[in-house]
Backbone as ProteinMPNN parsed JSONL, in Angstrom:
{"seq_chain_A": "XXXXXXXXXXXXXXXXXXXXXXXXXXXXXXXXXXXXXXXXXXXXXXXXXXXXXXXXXXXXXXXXXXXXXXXXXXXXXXXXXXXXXXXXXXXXXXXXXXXXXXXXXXXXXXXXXXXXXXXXXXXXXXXXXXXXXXXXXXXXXXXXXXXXXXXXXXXXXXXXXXXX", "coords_chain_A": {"N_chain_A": [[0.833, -1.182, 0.0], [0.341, 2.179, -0.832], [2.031, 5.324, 0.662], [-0.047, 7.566, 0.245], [-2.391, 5.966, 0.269], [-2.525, 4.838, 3.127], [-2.725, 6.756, 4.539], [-4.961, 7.844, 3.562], [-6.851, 6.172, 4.017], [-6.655, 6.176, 7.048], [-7.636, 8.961, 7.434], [-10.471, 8.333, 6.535], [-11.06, 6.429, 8.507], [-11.264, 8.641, 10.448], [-12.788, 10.064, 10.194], [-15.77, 10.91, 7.528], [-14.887, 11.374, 5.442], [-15.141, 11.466, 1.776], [-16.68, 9.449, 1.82], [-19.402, 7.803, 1.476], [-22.692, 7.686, 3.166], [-24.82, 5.547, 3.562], [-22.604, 3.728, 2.038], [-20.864, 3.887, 4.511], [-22.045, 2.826, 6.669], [-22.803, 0.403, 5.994], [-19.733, -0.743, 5.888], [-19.355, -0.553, 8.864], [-20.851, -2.13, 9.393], [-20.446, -4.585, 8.458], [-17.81, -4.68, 10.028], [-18.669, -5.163, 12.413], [-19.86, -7.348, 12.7], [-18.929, -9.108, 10.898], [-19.675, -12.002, 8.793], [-22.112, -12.069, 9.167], [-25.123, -11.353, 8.262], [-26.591, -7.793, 8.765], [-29.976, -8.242, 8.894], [-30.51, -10.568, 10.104], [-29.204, -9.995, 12.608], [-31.883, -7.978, 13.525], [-33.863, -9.789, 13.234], [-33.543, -11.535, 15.614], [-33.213, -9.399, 17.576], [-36.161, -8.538, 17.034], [-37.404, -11.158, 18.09], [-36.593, -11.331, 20.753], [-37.177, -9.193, 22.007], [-40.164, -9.385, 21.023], [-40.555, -11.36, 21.833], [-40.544, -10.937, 24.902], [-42.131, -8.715, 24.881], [-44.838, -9.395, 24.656], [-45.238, -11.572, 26.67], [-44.825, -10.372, 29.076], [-47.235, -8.342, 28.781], [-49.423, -10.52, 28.697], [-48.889, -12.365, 30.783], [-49.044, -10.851, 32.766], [-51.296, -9.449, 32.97], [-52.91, -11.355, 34.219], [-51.774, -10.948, 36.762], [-52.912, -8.527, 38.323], [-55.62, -9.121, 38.106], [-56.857, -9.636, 40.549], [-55.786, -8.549, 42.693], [-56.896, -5.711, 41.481], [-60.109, -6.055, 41.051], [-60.978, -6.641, 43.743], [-60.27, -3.706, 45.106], [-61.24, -1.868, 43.468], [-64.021, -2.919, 43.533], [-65.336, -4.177, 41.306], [-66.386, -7.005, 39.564], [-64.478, -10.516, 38.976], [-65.133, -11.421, 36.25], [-66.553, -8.768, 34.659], [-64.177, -7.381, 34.903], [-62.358, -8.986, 33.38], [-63.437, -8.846, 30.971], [-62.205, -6.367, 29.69], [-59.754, -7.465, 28.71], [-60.622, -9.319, 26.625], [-61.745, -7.197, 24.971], [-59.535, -5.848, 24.361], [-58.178, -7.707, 22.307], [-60.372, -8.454, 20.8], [-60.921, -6.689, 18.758], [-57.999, -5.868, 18.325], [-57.604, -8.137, 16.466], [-59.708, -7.876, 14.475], [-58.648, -5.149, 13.379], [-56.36, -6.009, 12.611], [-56.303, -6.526, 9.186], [-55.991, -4.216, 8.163], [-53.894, -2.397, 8.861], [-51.975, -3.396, 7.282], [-52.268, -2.504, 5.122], [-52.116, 0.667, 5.831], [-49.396, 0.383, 6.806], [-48.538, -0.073, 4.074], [-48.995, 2.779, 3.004], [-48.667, 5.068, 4.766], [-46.181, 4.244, 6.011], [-43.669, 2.025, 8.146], [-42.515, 3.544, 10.513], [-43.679, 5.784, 10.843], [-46.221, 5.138, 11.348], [-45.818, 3.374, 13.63], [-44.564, 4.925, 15.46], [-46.391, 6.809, 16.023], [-48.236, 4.492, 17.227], [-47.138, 3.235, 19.672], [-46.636, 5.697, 21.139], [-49.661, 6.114, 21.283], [-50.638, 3.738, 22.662], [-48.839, 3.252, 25.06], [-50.046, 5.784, 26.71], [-52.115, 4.751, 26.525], [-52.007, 2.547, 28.527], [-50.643, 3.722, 30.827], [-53.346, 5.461, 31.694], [-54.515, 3.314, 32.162], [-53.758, 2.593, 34.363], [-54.426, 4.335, 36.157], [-57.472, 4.513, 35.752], [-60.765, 4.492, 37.674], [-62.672, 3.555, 37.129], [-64.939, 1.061, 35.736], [-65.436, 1.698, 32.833], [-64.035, 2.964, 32.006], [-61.501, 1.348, 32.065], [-62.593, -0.028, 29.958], [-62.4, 1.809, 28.151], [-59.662, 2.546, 27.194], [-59.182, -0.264, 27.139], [-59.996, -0.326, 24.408], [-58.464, 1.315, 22.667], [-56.185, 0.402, 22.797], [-55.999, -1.961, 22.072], [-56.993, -0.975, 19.182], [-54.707, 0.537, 18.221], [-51.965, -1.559, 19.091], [-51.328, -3.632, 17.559], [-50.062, -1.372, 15.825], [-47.294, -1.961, 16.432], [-47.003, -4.138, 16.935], [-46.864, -7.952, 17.163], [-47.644, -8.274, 14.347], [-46.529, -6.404, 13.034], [-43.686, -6.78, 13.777], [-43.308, -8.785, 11.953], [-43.799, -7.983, 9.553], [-41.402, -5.859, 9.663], [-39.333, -7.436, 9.58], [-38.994, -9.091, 7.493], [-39.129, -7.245, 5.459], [-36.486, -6.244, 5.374], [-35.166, -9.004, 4.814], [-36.372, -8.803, 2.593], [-34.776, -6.796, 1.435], [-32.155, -7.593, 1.467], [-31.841, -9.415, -0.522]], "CA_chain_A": [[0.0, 0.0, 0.0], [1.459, 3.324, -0.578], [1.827, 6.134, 1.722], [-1.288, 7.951, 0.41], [-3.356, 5.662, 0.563], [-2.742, 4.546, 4.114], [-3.12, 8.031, 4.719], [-6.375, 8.387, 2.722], [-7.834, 5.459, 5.434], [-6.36, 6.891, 8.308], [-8.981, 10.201, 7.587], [-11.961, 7.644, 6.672], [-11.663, 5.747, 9.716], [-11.59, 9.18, 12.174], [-14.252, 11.027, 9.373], [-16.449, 10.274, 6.631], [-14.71, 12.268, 4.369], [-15.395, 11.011, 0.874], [-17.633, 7.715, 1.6], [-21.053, 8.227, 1.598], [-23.502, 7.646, 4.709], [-24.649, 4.042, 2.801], [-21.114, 2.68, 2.691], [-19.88, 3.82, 6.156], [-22.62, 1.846, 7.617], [-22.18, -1.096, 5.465], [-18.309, -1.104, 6.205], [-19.584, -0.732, 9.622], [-21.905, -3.249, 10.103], [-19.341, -5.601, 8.26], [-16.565, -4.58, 10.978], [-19.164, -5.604, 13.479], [-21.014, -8.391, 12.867], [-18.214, -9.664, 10.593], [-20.564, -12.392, 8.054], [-23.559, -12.236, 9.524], [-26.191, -9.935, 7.66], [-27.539, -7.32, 9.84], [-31.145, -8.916, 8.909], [-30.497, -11.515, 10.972], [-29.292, -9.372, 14.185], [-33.271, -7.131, 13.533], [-34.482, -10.751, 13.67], [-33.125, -11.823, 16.463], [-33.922, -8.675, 18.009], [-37.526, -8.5, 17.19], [-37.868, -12.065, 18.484], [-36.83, -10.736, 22.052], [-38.625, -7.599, 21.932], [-41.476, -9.788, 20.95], [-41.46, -12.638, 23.342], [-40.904, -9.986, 25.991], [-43.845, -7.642, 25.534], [-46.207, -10.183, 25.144], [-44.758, -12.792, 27.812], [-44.951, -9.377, 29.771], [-48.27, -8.215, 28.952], [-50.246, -11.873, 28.942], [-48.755, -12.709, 31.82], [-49.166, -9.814, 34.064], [-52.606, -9.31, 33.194], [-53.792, -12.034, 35.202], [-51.504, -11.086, 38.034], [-53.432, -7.529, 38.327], [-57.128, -9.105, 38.378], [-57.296, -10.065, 42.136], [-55.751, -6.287, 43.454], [-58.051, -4.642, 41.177], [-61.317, -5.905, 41.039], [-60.915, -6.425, 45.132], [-59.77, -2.562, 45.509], [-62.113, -1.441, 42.638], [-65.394, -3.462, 43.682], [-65.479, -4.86, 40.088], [-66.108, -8.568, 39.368], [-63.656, -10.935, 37.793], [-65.646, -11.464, 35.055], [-66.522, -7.595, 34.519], [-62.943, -6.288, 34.876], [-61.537, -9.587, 32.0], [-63.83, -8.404, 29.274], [-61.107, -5.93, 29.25], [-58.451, -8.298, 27.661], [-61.567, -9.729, 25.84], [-62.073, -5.591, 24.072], [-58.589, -5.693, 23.454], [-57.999, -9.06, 21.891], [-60.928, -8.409, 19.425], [-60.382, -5.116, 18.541], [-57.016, -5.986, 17.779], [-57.97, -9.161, 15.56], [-60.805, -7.46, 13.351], [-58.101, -4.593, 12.813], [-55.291, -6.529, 11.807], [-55.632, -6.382, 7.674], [-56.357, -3.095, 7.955], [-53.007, -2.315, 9.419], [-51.036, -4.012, 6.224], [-52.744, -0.819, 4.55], [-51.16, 1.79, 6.645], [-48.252, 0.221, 6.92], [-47.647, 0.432, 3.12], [-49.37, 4.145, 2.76], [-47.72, 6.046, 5.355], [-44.916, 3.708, 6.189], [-43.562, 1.379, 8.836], [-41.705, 4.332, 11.192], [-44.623, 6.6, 11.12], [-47.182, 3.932, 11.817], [-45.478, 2.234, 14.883], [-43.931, 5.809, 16.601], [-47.73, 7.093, 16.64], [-49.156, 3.69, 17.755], [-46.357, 3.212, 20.688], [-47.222, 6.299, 21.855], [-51.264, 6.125, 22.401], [-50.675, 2.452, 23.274], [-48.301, 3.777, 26.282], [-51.152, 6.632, 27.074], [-53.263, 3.906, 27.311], [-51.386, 1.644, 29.716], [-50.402, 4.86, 31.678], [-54.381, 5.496, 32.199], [-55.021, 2.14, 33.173], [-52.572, 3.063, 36.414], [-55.366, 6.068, 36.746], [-58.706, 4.055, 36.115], [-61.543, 4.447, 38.444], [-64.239, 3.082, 36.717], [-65.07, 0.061, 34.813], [-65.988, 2.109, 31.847], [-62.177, 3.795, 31.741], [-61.014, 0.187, 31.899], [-62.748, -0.627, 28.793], [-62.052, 2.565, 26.679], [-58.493, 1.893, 27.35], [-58.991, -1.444, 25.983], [-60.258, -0.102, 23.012], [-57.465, 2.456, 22.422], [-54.7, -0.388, 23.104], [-56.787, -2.796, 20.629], [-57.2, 0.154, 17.749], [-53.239, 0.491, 17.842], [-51.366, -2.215, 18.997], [-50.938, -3.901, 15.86], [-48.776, -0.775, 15.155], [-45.845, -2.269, 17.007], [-46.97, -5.372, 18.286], [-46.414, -9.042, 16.597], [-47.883, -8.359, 13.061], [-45.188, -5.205, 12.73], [-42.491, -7.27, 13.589], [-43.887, -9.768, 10.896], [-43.1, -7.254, 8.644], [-40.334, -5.596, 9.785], [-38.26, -9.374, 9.562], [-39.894, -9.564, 5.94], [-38.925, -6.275, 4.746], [-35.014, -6.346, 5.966], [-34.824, -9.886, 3.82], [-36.799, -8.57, 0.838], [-34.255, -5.967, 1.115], [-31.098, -8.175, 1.17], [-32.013, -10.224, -2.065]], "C_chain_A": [[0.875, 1.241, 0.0], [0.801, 4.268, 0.541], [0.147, 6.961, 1.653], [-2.324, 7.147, 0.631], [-3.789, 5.096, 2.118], [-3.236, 6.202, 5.057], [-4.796, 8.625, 4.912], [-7.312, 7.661, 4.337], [-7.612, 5.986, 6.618], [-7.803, 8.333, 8.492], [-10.254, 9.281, 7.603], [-12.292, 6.916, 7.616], [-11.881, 7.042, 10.898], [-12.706, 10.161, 11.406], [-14.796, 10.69, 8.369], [-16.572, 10.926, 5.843], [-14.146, 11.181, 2.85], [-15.784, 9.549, 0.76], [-18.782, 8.243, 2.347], [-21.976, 7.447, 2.891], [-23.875, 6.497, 4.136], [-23.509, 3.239, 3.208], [-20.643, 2.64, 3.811], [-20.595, 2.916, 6.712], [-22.527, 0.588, 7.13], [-20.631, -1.378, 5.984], [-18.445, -1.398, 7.739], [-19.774, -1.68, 10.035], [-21.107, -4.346, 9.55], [-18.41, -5.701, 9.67], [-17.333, -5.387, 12.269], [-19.514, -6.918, 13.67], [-20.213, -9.358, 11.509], [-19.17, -10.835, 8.825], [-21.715, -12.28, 8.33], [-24.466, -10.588, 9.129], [-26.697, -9.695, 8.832], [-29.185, -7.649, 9.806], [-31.522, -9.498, 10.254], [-30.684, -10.737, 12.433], [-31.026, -8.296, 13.899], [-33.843, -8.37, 14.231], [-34.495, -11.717, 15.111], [-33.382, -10.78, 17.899], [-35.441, -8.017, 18.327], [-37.919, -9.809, 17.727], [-37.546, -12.134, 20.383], [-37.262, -10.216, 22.415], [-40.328, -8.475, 22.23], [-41.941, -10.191, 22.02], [-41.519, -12.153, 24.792], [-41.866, -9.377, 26.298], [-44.968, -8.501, 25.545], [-46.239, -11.016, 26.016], [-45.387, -11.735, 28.368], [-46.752, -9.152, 29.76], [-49.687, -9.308, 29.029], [-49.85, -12.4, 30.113], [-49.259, -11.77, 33.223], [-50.583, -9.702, 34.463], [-53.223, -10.34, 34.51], [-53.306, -12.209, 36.526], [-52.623, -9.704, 39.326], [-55.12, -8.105, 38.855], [-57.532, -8.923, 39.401], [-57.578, -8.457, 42.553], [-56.876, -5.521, 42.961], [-59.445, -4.539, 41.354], [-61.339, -5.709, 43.104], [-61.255, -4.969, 45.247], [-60.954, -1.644, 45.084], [-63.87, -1.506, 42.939], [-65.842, -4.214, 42.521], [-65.801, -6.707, 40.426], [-64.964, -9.251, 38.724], [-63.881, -10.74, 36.54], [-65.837, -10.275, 34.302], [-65.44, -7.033, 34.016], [-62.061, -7.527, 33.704], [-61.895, -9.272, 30.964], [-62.945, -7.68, 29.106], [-60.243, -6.316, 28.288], [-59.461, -8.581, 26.529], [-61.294, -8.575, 24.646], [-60.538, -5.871, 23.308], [-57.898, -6.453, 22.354], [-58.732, -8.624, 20.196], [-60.866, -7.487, 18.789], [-59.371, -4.952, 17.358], [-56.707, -7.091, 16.343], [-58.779, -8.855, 14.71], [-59.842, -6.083, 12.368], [-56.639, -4.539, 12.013], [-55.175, -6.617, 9.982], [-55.685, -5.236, 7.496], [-54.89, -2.018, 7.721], [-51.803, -2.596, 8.211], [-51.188, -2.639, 5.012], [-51.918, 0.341, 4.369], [-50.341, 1.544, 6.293], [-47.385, 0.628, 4.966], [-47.955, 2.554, 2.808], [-48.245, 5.235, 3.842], [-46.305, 5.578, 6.143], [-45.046, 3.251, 7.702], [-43.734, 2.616, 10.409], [-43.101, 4.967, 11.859], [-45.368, 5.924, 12.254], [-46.668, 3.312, 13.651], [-45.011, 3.602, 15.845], [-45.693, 6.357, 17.341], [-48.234, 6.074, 17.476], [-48.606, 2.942, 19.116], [-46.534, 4.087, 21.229], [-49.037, 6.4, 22.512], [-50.926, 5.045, 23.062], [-49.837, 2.978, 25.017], [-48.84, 4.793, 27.076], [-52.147, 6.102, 27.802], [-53.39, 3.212, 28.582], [-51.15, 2.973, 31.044], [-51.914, 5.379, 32.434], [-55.058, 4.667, 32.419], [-54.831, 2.198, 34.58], [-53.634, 3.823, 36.584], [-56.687, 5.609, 36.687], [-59.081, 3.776, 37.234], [-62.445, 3.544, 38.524], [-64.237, 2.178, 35.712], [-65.008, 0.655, 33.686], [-64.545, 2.683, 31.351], [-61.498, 2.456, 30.765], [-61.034, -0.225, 30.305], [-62.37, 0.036, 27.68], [-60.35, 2.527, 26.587], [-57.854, 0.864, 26.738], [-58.796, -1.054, 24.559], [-59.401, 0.562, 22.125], [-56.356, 1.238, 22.361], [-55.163, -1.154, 22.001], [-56.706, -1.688, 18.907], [-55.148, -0.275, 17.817], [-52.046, -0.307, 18.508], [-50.734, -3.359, 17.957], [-49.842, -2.983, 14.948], [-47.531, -1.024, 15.044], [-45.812, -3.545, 17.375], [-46.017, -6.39, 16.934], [-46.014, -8.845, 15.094], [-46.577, -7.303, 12.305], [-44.194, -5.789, 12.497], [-42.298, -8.638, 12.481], [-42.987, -9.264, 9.332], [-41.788, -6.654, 8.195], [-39.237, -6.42, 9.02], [-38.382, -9.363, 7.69], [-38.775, -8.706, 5.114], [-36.994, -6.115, 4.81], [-34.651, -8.036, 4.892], [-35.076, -9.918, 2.952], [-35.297, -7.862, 0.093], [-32.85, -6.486, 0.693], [-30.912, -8.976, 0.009], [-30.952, -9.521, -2.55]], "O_chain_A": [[1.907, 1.359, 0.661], [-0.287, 4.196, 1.111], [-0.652, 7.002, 2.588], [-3.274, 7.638, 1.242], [-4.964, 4.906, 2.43], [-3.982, 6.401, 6.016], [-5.458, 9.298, 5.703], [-7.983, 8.186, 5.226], [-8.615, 6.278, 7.268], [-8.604, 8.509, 9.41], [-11.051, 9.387, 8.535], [-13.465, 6.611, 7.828], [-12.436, 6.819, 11.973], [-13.402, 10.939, 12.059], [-14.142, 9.721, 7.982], [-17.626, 11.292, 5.324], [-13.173, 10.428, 2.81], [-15.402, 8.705, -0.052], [-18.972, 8.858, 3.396], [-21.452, 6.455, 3.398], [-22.773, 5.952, 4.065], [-23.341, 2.459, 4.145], [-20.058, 1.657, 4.267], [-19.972, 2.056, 7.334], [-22.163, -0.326, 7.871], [-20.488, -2.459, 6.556], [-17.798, -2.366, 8.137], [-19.126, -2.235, 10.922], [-21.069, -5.276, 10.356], [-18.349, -6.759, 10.297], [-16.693, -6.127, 13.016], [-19.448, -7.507, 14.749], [-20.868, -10.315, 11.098], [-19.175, -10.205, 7.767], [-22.478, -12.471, 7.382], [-24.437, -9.416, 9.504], [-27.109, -10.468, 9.697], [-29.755, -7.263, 10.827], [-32.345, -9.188, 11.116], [-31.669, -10.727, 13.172], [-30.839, -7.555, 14.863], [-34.245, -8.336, 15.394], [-35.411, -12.455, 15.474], [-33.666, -11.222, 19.012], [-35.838, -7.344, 19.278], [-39.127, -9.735, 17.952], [-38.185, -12.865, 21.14], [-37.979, -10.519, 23.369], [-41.201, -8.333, 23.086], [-42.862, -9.927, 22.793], [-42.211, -12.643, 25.685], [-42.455, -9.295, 27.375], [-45.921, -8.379, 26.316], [-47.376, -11.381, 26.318], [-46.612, -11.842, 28.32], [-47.468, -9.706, 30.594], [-50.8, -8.911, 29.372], [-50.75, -13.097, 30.582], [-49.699, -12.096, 34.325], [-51.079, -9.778, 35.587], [-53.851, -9.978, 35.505], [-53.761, -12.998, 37.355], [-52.929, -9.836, 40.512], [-55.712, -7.593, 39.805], [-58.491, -8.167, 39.562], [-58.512, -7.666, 42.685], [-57.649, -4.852, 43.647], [-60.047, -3.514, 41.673], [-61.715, -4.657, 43.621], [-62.442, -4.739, 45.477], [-61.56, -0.886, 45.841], [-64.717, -0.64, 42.722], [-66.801, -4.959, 42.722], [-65.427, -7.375, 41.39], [-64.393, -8.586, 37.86], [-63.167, -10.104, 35.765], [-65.383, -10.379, 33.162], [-65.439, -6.34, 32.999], [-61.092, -7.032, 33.128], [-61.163, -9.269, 29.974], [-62.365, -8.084, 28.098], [-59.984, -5.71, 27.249], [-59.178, -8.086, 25.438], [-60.755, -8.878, 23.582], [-60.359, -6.053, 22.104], [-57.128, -5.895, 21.572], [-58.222, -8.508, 19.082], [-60.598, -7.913, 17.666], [-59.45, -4.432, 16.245], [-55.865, -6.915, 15.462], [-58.731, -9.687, 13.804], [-60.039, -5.881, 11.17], [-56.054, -3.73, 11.293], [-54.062, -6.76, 9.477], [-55.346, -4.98, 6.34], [-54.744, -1.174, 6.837], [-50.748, -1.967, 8.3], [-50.342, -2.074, 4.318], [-51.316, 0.841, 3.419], [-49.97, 2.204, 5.322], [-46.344, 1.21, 4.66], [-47.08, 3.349, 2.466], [-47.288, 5.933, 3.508], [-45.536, 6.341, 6.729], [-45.927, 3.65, 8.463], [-44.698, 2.611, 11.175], [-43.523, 4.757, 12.996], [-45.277, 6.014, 13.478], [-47.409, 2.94, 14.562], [-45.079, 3.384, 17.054], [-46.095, 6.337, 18.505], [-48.732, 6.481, 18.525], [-49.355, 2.153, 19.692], [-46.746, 3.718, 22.384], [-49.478, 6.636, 23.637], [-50.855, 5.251, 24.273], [-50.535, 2.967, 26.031], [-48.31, 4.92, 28.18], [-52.769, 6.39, 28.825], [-54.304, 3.181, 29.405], [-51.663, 2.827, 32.153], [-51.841, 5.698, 33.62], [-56.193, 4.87, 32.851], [-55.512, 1.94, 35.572], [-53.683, 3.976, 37.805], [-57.391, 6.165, 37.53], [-58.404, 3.086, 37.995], [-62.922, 2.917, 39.47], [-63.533, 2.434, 34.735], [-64.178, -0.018, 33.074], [-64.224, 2.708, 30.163], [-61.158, 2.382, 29.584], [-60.097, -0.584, 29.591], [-62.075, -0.463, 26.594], [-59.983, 2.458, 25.414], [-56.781, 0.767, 26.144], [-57.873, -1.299, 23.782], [-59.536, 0.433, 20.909], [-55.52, 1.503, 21.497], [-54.629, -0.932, 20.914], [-56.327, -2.023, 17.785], [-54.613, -1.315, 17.434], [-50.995, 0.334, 18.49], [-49.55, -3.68, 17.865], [-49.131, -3.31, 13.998], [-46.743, -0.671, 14.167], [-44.893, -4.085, 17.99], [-45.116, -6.048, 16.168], [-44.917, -9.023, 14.565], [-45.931, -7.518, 11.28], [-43.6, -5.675, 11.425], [-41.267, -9.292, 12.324], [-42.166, -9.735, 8.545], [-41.203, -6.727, 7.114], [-38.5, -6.071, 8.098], [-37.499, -9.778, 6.94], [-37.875, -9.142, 4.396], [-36.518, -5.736, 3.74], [-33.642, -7.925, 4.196], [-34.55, -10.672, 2.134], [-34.802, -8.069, -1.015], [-32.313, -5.974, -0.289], [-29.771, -9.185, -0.403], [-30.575, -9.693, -3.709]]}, "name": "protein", "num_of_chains": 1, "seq": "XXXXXXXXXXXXXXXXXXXXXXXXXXXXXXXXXXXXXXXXXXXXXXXXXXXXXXXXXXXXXXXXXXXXXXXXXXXXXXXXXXXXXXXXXXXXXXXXXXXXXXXXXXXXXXXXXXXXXXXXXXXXXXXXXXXXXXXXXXXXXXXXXXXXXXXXXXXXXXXXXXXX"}
């Protein structure tokens, strides 16, 4: 190698003077992750993510019932239609969602629907009244699908369409 050119690398490894925002991260993500397509590490990442929030939120739910309805005055039965609202909600609005996702894009779609969804959960902590409970549901059901399973369905999809 001659002198300039060890030179030349010496600037591109401490600036990203003359390689374009594309290649640095490709050279990057090579340096890192060595053969392994970054695909893979998304996939691998959305399959923790995943089995976390929903382990998390299917599980918890039914640690919550007792404290609440007790505290609340609610019934069991009363205060599960809850999961019930959100369940179906979320299952009648699932093709709908494949829609969006191509019209206004993945990013959009999932930053809006992570935020009400976290609005929602946040005014569950603050429900009084059965009736809270349920519009809550309904709000977590409308946009969980933004981020939840079906997202990361895509996500995984779209990251190996992209590597072809």
């Amino acid at each position: 190698m001659s002198q300039l050119s060890v030179n030349q690398m010496k600037i591109n490894n401490n600036a990203t003077v003359g390689i374009s925002n594309s290649t640095q991260a490709s050279i990057t993500s090579r340096m890192l992750f060595g053969k392994i397509h970054y695909a893979w590490i998304i996939a691998f990442a959305s399959v923790l993510i995943t089995g976390a929030g929903v382990g998390i939120l299917n599980s918890c739910f039914g640690v919550f019932v007792r404290p609440v309805t007790e505290s609340l005055g609610f019934s069991r039965g009363e205060f599960t239609v809850y999961g019930s609202i959100s369940i179906l909600v979320s299952v009648v609005l699932m093709p709908f969602y494949a829609t969006l996702f191509k019209r206004f894009g993945f990013r959009r779609i999932a930053i809006i629907s992570a935020i009400i969804c976290g609005l929602a959960f946040i005014g569950n902590s603050m429900a009084s009244q059965l009736w809270q409970f349920y519009i809550f549901a309904l709000l977590i059901g409308l946009f969980i699908n933004g981020f939840g399973i079906m997202s990361i369905g895509i996500l995984i999809n779209k990251w190996f369409s992209d590597a072809k």
